[in-house]
KOLLUMDO-588649 format. One record per residue (C-alpha): x negated, y negated, z negated. Coordinates in pm, whole numbers, always signed. Layout:
BEGIN
east/north/up
X/Y/Z
...
***
This chain:
BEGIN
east/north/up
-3755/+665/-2642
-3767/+716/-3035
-3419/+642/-3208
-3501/+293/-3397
-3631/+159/-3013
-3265/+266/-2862
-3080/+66/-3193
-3261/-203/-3124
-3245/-239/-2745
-2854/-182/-2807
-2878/-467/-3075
-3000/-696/-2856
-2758/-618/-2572
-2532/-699/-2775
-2635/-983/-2932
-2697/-1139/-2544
-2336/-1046/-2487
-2235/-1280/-2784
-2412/-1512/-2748
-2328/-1566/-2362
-1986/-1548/-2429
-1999/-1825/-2708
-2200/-2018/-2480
-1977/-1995/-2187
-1642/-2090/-2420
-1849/-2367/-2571
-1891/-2505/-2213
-1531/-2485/-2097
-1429/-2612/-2432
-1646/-2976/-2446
-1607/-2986/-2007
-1199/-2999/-2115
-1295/-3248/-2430
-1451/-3451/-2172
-1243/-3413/-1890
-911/-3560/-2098
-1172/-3823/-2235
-1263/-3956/-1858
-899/-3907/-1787
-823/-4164/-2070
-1100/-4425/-1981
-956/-4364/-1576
-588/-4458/-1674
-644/-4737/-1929
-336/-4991/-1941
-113/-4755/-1774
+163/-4549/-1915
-24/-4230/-1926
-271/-4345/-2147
-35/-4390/-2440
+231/-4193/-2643
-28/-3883/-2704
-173/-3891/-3011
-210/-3476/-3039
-394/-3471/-2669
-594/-3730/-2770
-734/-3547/-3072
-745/-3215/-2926
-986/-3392/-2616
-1207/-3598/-2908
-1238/-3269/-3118
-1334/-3005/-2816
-1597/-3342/-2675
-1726/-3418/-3015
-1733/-3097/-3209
-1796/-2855/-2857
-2027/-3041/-2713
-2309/-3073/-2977
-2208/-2716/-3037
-2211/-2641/-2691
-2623/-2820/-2625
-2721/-2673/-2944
-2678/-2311/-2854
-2766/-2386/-2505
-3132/-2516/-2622
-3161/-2187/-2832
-3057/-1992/-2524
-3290/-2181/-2270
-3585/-2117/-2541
-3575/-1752/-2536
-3533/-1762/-2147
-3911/-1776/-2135
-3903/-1428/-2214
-3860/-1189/-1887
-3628/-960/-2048
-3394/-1160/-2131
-3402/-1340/-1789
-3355/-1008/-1688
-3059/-914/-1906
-2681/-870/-1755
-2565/-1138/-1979
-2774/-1409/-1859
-2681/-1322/-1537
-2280/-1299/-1606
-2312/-1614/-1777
-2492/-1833/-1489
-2215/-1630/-1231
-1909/-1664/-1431
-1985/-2070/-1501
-2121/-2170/-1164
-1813/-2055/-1001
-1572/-2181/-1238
-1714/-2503/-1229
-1743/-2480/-821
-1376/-2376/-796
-1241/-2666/-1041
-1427/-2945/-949
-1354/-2854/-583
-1001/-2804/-654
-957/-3107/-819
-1174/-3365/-651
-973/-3265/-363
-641/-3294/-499
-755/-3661/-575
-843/-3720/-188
-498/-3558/-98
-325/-3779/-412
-418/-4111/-267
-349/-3986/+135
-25/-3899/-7
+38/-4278/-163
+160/-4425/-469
+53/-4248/-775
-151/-4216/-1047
-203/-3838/-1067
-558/-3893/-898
-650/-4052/-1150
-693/-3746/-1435
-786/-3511/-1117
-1091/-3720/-1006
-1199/-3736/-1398
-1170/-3326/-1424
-1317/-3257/-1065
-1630/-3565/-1224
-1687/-3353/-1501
-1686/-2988/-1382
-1875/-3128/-1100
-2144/-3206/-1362
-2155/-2908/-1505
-2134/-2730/-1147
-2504/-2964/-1116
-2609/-2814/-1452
-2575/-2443/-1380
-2702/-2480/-1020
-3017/-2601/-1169
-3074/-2333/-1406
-2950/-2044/-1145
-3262/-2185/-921
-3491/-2235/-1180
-3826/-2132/-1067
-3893/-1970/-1398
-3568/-1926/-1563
-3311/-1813/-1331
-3126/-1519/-1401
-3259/-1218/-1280
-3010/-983/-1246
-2712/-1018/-1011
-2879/-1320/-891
-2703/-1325/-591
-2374/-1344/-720
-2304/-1706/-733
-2405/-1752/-339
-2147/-1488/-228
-1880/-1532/-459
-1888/-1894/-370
-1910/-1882/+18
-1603/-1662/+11
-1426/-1916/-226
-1516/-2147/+26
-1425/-1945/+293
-1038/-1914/+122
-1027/-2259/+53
-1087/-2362/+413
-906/-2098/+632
-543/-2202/+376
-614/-2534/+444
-673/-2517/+848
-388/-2278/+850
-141/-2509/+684
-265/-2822/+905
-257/-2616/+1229
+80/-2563/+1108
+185/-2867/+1103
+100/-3000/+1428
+194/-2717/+1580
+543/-2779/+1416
+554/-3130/+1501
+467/-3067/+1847
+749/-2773/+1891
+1005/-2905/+1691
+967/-3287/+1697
+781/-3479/+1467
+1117/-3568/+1238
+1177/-3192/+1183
+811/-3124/+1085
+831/-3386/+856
+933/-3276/+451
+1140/-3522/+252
+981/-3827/+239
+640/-3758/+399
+534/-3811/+768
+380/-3523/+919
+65/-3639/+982
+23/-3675/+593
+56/-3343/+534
-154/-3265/+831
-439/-3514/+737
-382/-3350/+329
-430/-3008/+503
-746/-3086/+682
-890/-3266/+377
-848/-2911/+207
-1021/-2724/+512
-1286/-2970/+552
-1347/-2936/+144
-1350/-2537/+186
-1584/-2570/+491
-1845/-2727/+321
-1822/-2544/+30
-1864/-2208/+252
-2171/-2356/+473
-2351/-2465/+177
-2360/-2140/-1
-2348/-1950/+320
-2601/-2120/+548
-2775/-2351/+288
-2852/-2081/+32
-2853/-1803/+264
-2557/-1590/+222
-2544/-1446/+545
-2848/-1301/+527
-2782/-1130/+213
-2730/-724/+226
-2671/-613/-110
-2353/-374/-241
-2160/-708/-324
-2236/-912/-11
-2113/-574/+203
-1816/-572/-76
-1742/-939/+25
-1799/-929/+388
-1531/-572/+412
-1308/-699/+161
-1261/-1062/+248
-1348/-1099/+610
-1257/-826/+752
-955/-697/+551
-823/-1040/+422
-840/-1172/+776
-751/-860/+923
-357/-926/+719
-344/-1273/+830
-411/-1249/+1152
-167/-909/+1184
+129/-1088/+989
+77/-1431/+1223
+107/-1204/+1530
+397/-1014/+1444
+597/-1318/+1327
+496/-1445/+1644
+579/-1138/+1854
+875/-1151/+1668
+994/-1512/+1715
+916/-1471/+2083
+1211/-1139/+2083
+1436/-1359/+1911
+1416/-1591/+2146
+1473/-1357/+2465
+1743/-1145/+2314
+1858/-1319/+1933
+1982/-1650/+1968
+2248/-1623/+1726
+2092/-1912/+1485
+1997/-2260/+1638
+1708/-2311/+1803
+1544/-2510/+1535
+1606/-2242/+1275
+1472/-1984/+1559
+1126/-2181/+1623
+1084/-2247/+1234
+869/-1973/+1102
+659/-2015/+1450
+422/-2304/+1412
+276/-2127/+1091
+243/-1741/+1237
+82/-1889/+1504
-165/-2096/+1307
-238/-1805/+1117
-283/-1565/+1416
-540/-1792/+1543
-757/-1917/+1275
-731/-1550/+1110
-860/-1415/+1434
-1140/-1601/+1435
-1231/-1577/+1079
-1205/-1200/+1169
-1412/-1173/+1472
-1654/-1383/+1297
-1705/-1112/+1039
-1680/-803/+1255
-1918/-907/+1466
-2174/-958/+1164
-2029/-631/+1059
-2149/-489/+1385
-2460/-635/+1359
-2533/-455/+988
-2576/-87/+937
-2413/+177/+999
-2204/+253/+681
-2081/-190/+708
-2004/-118/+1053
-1804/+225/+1034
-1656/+81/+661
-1517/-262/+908
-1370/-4/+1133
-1215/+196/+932
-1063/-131/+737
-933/-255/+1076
-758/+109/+1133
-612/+109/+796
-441/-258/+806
-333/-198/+1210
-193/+124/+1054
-4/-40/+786
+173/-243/+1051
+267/+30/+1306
+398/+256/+1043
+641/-59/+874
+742/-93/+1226
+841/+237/+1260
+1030/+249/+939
+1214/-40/+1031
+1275/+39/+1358
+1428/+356/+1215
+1629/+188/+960
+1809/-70/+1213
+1878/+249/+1432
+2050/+398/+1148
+2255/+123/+1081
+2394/+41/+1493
+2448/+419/+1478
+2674/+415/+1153
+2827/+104/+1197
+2822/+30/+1639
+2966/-396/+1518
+2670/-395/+1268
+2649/-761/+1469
+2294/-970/+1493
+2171/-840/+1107
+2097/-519/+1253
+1935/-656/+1586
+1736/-883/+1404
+1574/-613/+1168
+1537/-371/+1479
+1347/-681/+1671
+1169/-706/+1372
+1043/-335/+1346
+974/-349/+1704
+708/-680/+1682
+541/-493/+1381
+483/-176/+1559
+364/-346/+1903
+103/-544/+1658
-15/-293/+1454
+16/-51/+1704
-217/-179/+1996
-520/-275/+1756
-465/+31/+1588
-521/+246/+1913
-783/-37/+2023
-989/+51/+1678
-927/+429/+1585
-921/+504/+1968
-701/+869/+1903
-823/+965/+2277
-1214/+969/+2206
-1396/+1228/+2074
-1483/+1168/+1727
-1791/+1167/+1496
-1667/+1506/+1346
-1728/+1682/+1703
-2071/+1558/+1772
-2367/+1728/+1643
-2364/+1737/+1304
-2643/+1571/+1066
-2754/+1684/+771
-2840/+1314/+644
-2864/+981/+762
-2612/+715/+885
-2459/+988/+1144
-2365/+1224/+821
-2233/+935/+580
-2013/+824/+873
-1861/+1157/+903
-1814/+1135/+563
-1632/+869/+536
-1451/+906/+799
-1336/+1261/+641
-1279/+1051/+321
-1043/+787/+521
-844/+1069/+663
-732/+1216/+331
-640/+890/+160
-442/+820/+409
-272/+1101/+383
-290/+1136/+28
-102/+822/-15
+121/+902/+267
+266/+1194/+136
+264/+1027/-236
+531/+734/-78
+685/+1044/+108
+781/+1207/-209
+868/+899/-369
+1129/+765/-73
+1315/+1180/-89
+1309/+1122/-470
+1509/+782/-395
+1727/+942/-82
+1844/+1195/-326
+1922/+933/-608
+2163/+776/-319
+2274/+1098/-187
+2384/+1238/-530
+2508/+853/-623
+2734/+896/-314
+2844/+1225/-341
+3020/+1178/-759
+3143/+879/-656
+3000/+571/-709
+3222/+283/-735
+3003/+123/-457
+3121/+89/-102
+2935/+207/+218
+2848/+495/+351
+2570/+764/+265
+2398/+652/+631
+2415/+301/+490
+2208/+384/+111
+1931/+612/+262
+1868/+415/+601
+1579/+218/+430
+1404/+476/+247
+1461/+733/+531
+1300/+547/+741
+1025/+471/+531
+1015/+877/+505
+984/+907/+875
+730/+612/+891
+485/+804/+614
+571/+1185/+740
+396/+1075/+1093
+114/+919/+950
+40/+1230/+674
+84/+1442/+999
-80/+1285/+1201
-385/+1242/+977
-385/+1548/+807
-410/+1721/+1140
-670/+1525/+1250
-854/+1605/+999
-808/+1996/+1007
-940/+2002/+1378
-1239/+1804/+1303
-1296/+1990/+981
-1256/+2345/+1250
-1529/+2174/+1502
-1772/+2041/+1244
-1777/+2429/+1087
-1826/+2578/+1429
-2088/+2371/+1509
-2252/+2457/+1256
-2553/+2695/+1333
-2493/+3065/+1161
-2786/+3121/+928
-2913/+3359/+717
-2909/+3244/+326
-3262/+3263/+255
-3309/+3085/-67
-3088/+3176/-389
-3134/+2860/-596
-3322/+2559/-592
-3410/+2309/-850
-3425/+1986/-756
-3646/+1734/-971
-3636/+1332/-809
-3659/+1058/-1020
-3396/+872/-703
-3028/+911/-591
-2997/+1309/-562
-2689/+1301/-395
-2861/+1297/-38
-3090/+1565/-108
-2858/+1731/-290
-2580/+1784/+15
-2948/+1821/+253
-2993/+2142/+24
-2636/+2252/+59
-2639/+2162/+443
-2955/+2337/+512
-2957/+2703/+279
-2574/+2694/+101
-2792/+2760/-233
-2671/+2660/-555
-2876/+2339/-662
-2979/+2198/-1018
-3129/+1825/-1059
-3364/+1775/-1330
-3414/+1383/-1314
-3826/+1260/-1356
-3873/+1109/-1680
-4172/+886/-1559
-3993/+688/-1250
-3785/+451/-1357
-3360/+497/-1338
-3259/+348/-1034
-3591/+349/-827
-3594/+429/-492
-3867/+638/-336
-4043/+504/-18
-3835/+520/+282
-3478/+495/+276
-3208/+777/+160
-3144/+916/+483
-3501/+974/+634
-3607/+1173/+278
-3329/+1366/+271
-3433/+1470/+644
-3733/+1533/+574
-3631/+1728/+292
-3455/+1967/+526
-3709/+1995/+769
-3974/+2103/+499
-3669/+2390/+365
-3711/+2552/+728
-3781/+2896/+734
-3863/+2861/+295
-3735/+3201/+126
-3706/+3275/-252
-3511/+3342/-501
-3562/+3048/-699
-3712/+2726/-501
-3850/+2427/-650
-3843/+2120/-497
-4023/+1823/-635
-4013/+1426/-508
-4263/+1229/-586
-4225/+824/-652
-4450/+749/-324
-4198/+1023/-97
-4420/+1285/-101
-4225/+1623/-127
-4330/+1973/-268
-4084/+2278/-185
-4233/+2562/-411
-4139/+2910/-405
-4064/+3051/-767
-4125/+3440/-863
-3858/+3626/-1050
***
């Protein structure tokens, strides 16, 4: 690529980046113009609709000056769109993203709030939500359109918008059948005048809730059944389906079963606060337990049903969250010790906090055994695999175990940084009262909490780091150097190479495949391949060559 080609390509990247971004602040601008415009014509003859003059101009400038502005630079946009690189470009692609689900998440928000506005009763607040939800509903229409344009639809990250949007929907709707689950669940334990807030019947916030869920529902099975989300398999859809339904869940259903847990211990050996203070914080752990548990097998099970590295990634998300739990038990279990032993009339404060401590470890404990399983042999002691789904487990499995004890021993040095503020704070004499047991308690028992887990995980990870080495086959390192030349992700090869002779290896990347392009076959079954055809190869220097099609050339070099 000559010098004046690489200007200009980074001219027009940059002029697509411009212009998307005026485009997409022209459209929020003239959608709010329009919005406080509707809002106006909705409230006519009422008190809201007089008395501001500088809202009123600021809505007639952004409809009247951003709109024309706004369709003007649209038409030039949707002109060029004809062209297949700039369908192709990033921008286009940010742009359609970025203002479908803006529009999606404010006309949902608001056309809802209207529906739960006039549930609720007297008041006029629907009226300026139902104009914004009208108006970024049209422009939710508009976008939609040109994202499934048969001939103009964005070509990069096209699938953006589908699972960005089911997992909006999927927020939207678990919050609002958690908080109605709630509520009945409330009424029913606590009678219906308790569950009630000031001046509102239960069942209205109930009936509010469900309008929210039912809202979110449909906004998560049209994106994720209607436009096919589920099906999808890219890096943002596995992103999506780790990050939001199997870690987000994963917390809400944990934190609704150890409130629960811990209600239920209050209840057998707590009562010190009345009973309708005791069963408060009940009805919504419970709701949460059970709609996050769903929401989370839901998504595990697709995880199981995906490949290897989704599947292994889910499990290792589940360990981490379950571990999260047992290890704040056990510093709080720790820390409520501390304080019975220093002070034996501590009272309820400290048997509430050790109840506490004791509900998160049971939690977190049992699904973290039930998930990690400490008792069965691991990956690491099996066979090892040069490539494929068997060796990236390993690998990230490997990778898990030092995080977790990376950032266990990073919160371990943090907590005897603070214990030694509070010992040396004691010790000249602080005016504060209380003894030393009484300052460090907390962050010594966050210290024991995070010492177990860096243990624990860091000798985990030495033994199967010593069984994965011996299992290793001795060999004889045949091949000095090799020179690797692939025009697709070396990084597979590249550890097949190490794997197979321990030589040194240099990549020279193919200048006629294009950056990004994947050779036939998938990762895994070239990069075995690859180390079956190094088998008994000897040389100094080795060549190895990939061809687009899979084809591969290992080529002993003289000298």
């Amino acid at each position: 690529m000559s010098a004046d080609s690489a200007v200009g390509g980074a001219q027009r990247t940059v002029r697509r980046l411009i212009t998307y971004l005026l485009l997409f602040a022209l459209v929020v601008i003239a959608a709010v113009g329009l919005s406080g415009l509707l809002g106006r014509l909705l409230v006519a003859d009422t008190v809201l609709a007089t008395g501001d003059v500088a809202g009123l101009a600021r809505s007639l400038a952004f409809a009247l000056i951003g709109g024309p502005l706004a369709a003007l630079l649209w038409w030039v946009v949707w002109r060029r769109l004809d062209d297949e690189a700039e369908r192709a470009s990033v921008g286009w692609g940010l742009y359609v993203t970025g203002a479908y689900v803006l529009s999606l998440v404010l006309a949902t928000s608001n056309l809802l709030s209207t529906v739960t506005t006039l549930i609720g009763g007297r008041s006029l607040q629907w009226r300026p939500a139902l104009a914004t939800g009208l108006v970024w509903a049209a422009v939710w229409v508009w976008h939609r359109w040109m994202w499934r344009h048969p001939r103009k639809r964005p070509l990069d990250i096209a699938d953006a918008p589908t699972v960005l949007s089911s997992y909006i929907g999927l927020v939207i709707g678990v919050s609002g059948a958690v908080s109605a689950l709630s509520v009945l669940l409330d009424a029913a334990l606590r009678g219906a005048l308790a569950a009630s807030t000031v001046g509102k019947p239960w069942w209205v916030s109930a009936l509010q809730s469900l309008v929210w869920a039912a809202g979110g529902g449909l906004v998560w099975w049209w994106h994720w059944q209607h436009d096919g989300g589920r099906r999808l398999r890219g890096d943002l859809a596995s992103v999506g389906l780790i990050a939001v339904g199997v870690l987000g869940a994963g917390v809400l259903t944990l934190g609704g079963a150890g409130i629960t847990v811990f209600v239920l211990l209050r209840l057998a050996f707590d009562r010190t606060e009345p009973m309708n203070q005791l069963l408060e914080p009940l009805a919504p752990a419970v709701a949460a337990a059970a709609i996050g548990s769903l929401v989370w097998a839901y998504h595990r099970g697709l995880a199981r049903d995906s490949s290897e590295a989704i599947r292994q990634g889910s499990r290792l998300v589940t360990s981490g969250v379950a571990l999260v739990a047992a290890a704040s038990g056990i510093g709080v279990i720790v820390n409520a010790a501390l304080a019975m032993a220093a002070n034996p009339l501590a009272g309820s404060g400290a048997r509430t906090l050790l109840l506490g401590g004791i509900s998160s470890l049971l939690v977190g404990g049992v699904v973290w055994w039930l998930t990690w399983k400490p008792l069965e042999r691991t990956p690491a002691a099996a066979a090892p695999s040069p490539a494929g789904d068997t060796g990236n487990w390993q690998n990230a499995r490997r990778i898990y175990l030092i995080v977790v004890f990376g950032l266990s021993a990073v919160v371990a040095v943090i907590t005897l940084l603070v214990i030694g503020y509070r010992v040396f704070e004691y010790v000249l004499g602080d005016i504060l009262g209380g003894s030393v047991v009484d300052r460090i308690r907390a962050p010594l028992g966050l210290l024991v909490a995070t010492g177990l887990v860096a243990g624990y995980h860091f000798a985990v990870w030495r033994h199967e780091r010593a069984v994965l080495a011996a299992a290793q086959p001795a060999r004889k390192r045949t091949i000095g150097h090799v020179v690797l030349v692939t025009g697709t992700d070396p990084a597979p090869l590249h550890r097949a190479i190490e794997d197979v002779t321990g030589a040194g290896v240099t990549v020279w990347r193919r200048a006629d495949v294009a950056p990004g392009a994947a050779a036939a076959g998938d990762d895994g079954q070239l990069a075995g391949r690859l180390a079956g055809e190094l088998e008994g190869v000897t040389g100094k220097q080795v060549l190895v060559t990939v061809s687009p099609d899979g084809r591969i050339d290992v080529i002993p070099l003289l000298g």
